[in-house]
KOLGU-4560 file (N, C-alpha, C; in nm, 3 decimals, padded with zeros to 5 digits):
<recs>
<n_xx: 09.236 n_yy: 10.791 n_zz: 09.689 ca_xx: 09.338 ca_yy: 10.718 ca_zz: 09.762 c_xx: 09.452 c_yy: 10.687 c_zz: 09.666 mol: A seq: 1 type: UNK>
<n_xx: 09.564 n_yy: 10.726 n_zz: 09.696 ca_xx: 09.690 ca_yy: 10.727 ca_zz: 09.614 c_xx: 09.722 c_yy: 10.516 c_zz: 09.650 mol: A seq: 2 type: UNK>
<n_xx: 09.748 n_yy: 10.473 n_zz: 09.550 ca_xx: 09.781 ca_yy: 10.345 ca_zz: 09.576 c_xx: 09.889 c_yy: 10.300 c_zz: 09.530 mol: A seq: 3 type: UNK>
<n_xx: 09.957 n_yy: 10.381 n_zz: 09.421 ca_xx: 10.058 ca_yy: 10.317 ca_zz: 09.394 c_xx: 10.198 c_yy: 10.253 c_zz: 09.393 mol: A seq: 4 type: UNK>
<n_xx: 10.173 n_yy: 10.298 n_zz: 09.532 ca_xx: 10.289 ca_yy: 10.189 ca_zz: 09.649 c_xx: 10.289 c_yy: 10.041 c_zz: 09.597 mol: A seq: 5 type: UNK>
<n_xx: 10.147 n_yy: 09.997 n_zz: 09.604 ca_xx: 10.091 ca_yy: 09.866 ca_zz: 09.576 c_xx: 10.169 c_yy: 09.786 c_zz: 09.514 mol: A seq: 6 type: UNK>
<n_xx: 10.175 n_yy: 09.850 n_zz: 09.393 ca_xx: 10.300 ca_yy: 09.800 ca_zz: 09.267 c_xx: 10.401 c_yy: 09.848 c_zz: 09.330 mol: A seq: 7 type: UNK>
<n_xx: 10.475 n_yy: 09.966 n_zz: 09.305 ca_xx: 10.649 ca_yy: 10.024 ca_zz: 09.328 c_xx: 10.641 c_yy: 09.875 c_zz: 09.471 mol: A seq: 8 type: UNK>
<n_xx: 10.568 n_yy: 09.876 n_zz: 09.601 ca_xx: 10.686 ca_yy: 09.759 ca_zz: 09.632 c_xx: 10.644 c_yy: 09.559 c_zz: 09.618 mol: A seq: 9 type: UNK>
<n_xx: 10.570 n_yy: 09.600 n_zz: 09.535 ca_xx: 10.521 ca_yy: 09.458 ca_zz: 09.520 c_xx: 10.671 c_yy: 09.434 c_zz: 09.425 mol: A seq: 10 type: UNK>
<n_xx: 10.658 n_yy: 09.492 n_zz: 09.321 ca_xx: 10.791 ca_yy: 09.505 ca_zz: 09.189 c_xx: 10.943 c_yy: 09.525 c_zz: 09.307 mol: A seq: 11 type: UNK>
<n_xx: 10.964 n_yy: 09.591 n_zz: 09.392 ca_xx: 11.059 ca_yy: 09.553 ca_zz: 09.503 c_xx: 11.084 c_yy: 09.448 c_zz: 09.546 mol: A seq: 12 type: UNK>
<n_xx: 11.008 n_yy: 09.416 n_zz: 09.545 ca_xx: 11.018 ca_yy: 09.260 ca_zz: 09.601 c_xx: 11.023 c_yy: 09.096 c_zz: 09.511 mol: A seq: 13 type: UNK>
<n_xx: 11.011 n_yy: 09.197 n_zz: 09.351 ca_xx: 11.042 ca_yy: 09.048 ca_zz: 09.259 c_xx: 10.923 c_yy: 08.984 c_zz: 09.285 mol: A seq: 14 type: UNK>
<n_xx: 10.837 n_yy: 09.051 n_zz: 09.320 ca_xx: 10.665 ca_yy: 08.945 ca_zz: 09.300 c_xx: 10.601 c_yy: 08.982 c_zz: 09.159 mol: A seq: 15 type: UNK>
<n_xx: 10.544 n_yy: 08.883 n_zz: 09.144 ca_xx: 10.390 ca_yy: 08.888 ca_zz: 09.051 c_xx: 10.268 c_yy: 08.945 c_zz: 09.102 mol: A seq: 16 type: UNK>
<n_xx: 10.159 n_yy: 09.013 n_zz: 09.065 ca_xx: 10.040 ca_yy: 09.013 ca_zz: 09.095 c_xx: 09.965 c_yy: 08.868 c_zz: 09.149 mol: A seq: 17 type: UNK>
<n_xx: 10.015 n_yy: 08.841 n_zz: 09.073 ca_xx: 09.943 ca_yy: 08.663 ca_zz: 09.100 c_xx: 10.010 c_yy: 08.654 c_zz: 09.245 mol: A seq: 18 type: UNK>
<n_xx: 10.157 n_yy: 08.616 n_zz: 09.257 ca_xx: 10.223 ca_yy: 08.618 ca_zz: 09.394 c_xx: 10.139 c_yy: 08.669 c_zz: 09.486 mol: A seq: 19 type: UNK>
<n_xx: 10.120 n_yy: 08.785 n_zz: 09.507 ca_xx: 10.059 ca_yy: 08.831 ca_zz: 09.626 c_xx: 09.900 c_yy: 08.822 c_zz: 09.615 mol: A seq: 20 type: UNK>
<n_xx: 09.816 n_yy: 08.841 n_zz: 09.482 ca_xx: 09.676 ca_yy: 08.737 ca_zz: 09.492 c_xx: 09.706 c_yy: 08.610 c_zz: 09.549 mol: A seq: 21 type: UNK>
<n_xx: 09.783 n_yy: 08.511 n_zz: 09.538 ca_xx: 09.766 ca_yy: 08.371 ca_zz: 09.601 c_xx: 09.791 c_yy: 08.443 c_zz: 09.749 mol: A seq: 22 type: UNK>
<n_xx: 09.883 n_yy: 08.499 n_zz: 09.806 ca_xx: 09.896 ca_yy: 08.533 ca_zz: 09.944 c_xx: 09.738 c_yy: 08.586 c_zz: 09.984 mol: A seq: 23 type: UNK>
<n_xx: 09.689 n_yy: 08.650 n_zz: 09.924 ca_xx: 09.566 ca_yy: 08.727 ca_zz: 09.966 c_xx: 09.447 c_yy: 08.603 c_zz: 09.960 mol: A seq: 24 type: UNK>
<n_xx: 09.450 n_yy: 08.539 n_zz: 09.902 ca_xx: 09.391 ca_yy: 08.419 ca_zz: 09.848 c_xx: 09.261 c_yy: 08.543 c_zz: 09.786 mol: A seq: 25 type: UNK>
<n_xx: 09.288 n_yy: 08.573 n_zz: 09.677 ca_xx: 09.208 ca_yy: 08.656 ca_zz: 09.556 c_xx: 09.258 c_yy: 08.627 c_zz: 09.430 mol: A seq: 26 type: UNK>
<n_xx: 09.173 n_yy: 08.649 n_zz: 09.315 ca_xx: 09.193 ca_yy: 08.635 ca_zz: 09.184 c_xx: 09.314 c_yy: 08.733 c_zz: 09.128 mol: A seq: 27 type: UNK>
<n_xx: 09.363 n_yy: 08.698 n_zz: 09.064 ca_xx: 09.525 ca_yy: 08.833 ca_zz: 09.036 c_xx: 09.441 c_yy: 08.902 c_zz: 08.963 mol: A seq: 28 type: UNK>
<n_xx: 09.320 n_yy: 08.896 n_zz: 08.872 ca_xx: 09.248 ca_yy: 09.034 ca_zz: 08.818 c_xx: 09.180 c_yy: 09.114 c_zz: 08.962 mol: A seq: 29 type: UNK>
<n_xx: 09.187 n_yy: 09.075 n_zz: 09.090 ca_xx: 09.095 ca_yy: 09.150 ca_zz: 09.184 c_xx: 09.230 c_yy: 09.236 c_zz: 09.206 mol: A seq: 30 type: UNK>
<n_xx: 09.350 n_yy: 09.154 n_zz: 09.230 ca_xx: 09.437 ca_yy: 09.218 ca_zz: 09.285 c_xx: 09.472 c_yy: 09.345 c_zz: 09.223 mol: A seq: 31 type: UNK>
<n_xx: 09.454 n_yy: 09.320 n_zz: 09.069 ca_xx: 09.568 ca_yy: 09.433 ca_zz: 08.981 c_xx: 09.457 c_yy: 09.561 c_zz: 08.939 mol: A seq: 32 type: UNK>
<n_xx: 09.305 n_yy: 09.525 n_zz: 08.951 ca_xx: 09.230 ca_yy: 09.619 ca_zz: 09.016 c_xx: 09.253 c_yy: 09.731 c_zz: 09.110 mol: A seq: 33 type: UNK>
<n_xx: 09.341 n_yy: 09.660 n_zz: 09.223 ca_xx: 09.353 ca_yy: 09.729 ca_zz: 09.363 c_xx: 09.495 c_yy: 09.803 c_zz: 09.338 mol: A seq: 34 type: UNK>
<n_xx: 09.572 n_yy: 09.754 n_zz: 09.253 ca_xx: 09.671 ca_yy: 09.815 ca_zz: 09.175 c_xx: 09.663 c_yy: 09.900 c_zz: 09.095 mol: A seq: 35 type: UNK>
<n_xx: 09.572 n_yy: 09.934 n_zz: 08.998 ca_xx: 09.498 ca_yy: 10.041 ca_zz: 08.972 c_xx: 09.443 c_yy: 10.156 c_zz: 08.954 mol: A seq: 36 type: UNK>
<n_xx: 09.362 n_yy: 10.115 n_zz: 09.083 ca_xx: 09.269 ca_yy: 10.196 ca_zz: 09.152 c_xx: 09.171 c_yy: 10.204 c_zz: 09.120 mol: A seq: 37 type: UNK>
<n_xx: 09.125 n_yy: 10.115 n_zz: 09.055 ca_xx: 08.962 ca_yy: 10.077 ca_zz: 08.982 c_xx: 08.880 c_yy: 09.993 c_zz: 09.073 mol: A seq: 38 type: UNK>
<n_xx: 08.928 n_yy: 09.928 n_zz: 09.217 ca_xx: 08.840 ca_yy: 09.901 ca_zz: 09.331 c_xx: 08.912 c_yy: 09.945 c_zz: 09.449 mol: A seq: 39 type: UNK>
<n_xx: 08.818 n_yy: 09.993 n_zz: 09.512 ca_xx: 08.927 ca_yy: 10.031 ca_zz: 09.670 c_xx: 08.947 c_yy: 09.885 c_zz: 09.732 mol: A seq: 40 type: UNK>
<n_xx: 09.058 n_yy: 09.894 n_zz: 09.845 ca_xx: 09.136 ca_yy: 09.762 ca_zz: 09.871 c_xx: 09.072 c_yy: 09.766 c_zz: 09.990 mol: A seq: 41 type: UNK>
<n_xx: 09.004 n_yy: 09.640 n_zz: 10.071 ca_xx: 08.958 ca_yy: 09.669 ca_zz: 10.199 c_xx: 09.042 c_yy: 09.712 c_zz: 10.285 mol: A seq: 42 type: UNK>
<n_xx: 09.056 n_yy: 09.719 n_zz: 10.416 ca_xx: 09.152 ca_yy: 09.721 ca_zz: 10.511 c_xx: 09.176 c_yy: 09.648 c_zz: 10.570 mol: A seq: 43 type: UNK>
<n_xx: 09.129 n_yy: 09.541 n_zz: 10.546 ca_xx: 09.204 ca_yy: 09.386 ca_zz: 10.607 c_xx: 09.324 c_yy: 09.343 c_zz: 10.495 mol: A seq: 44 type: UNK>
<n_xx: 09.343 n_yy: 09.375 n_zz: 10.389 ca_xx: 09.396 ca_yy: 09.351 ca_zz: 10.280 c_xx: 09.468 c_yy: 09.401 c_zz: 10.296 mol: A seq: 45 type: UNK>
<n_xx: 09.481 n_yy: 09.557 n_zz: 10.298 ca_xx: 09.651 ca_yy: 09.672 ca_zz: 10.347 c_xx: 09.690 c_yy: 09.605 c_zz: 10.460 mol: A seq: 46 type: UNK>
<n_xx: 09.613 n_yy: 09.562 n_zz: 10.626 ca_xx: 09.655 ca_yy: 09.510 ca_zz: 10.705 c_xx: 09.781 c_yy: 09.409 c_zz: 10.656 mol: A seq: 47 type: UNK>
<n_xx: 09.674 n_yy: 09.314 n_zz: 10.609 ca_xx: 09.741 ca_yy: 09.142 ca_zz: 10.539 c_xx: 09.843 c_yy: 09.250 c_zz: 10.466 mol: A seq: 48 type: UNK>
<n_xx: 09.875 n_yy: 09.292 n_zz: 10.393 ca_xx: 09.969 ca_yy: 09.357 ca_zz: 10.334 c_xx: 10.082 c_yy: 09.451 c_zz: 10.354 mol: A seq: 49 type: UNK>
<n_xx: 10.029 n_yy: 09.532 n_zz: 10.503 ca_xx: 10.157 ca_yy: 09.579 ca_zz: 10.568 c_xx: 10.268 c_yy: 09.456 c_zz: 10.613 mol: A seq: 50 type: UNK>
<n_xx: 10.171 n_yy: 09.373 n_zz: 10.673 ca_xx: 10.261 ca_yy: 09.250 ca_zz: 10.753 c_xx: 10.327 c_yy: 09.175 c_zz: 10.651 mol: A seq: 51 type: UNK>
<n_xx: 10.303 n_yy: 09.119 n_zz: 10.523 ca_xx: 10.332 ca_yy: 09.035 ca_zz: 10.410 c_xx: 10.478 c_yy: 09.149 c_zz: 10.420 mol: A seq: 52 type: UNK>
<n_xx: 10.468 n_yy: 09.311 n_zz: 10.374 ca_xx: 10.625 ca_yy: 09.352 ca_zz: 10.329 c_xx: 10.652 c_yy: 09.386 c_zz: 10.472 mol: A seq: 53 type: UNK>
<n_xx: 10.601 n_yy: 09.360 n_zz: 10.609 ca_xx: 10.771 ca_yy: 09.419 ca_zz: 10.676 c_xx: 10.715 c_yy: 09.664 c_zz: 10.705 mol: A seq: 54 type: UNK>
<n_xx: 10.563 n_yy: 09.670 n_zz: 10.647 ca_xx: 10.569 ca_yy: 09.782 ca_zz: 10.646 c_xx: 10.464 c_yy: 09.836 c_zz: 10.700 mol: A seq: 55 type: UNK>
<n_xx: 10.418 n_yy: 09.984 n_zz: 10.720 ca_xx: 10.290 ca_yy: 10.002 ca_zz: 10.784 c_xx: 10.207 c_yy: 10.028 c_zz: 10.682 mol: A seq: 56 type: UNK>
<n_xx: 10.078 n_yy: 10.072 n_zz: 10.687 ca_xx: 09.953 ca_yy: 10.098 ca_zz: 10.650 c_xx: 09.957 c_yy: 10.256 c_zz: 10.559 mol: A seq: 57 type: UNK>
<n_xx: 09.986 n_yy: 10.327 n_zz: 10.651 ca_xx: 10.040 ca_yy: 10.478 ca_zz: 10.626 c_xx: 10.133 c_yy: 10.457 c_zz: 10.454 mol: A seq: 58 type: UNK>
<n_xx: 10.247 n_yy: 10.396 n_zz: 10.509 ca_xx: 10.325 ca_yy: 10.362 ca_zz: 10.404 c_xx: 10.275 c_yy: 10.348 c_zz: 10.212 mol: A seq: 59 type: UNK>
<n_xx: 10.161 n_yy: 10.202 n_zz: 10.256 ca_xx: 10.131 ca_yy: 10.141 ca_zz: 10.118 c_xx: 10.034 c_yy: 10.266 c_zz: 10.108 mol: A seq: 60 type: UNK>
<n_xx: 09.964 n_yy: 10.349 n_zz: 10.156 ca_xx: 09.879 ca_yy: 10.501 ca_zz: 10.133 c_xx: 09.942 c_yy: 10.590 c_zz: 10.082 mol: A seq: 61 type: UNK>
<n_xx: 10.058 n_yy: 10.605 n_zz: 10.081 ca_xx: 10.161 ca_yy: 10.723 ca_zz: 10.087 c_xx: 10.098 c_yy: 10.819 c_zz: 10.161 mol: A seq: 62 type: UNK>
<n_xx: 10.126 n_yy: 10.807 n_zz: 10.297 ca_xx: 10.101 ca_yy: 10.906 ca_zz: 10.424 c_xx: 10.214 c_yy: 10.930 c_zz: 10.437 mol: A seq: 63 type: UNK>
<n_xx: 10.347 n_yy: 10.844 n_zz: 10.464 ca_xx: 10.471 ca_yy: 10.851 ca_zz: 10.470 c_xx: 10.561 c_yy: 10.813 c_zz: 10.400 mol: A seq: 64 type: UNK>
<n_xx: 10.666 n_yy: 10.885 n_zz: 10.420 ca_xx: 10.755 ca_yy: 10.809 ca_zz: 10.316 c_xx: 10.897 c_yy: 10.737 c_zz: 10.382 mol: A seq: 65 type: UNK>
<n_xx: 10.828 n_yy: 10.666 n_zz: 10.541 ca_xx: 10.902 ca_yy: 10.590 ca_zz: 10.628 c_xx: 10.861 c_yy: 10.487 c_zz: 10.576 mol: A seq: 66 type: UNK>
<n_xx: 10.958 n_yy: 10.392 n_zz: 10.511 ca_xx: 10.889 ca_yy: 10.190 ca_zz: 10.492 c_xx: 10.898 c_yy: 10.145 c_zz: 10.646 mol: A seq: 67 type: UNK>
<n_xx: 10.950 n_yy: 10.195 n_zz: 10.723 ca_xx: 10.973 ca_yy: 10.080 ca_zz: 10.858 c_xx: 10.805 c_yy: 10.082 c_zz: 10.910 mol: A seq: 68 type: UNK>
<n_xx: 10.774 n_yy: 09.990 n_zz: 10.980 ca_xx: 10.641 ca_yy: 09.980 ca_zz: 11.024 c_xx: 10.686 c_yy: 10.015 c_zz: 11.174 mol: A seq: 69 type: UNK>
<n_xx: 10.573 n_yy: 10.073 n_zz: 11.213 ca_xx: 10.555 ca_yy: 10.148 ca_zz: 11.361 c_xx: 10.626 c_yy: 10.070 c_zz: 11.472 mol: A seq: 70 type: UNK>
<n_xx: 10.655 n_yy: 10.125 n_zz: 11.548 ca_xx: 10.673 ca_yy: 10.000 ca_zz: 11.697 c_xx: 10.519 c_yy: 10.000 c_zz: 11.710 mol: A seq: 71 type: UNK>
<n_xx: 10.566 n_yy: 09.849 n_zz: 11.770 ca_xx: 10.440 ca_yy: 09.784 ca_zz: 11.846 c_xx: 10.419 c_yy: 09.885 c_zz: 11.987 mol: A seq: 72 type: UNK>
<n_xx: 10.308 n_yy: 09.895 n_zz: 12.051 ca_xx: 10.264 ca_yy: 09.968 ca_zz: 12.169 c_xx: 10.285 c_yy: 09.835 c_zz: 12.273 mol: A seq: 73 type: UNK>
<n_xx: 10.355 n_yy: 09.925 n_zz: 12.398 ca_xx: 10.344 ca_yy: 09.833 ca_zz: 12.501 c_xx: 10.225 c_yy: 09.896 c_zz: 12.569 mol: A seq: 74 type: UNK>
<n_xx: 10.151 n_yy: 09.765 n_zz: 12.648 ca_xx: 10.042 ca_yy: 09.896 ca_zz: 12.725 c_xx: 10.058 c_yy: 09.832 c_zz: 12.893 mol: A seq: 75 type: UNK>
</recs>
């Protein structure tokens, strides 16, 4: 799993590791792990983390190289 979105937009955004560990409510060594790539990141965490930047899931994976996050589905 390519992760290093993680950083490039955490560092976009003028955060710390710590910054977005307190958002995650995790230790900034779990976080910079997941920064890494020395633990995989759950998927509640990319979730919590698309929504924190404003982006999708795909995105922080590098599936795409769209930052906008999806439209919402009407059903």
């Amino acid at each position: 799993m390519d992760i290093s979105r993680l950083k490039e937009i955490r560092e976009d955004n003028n955060l710390l590791q710590k910054d977005v560990a307190n958002y995650l409510k995790i230790k900034q060594q779990q976080y910079s792990e997941y920064e890494i790539g020395k633990r995989l990141i759950p998927i509640n965490y990319l979730s919590d983390l698309a929504d924190f930047y404003n982006t999708s899931i795909d995105y922080l994976l590098s599936k795409t190289d769209k930052r906008n996050p999806y439209p919402k589905r009407i059903l």
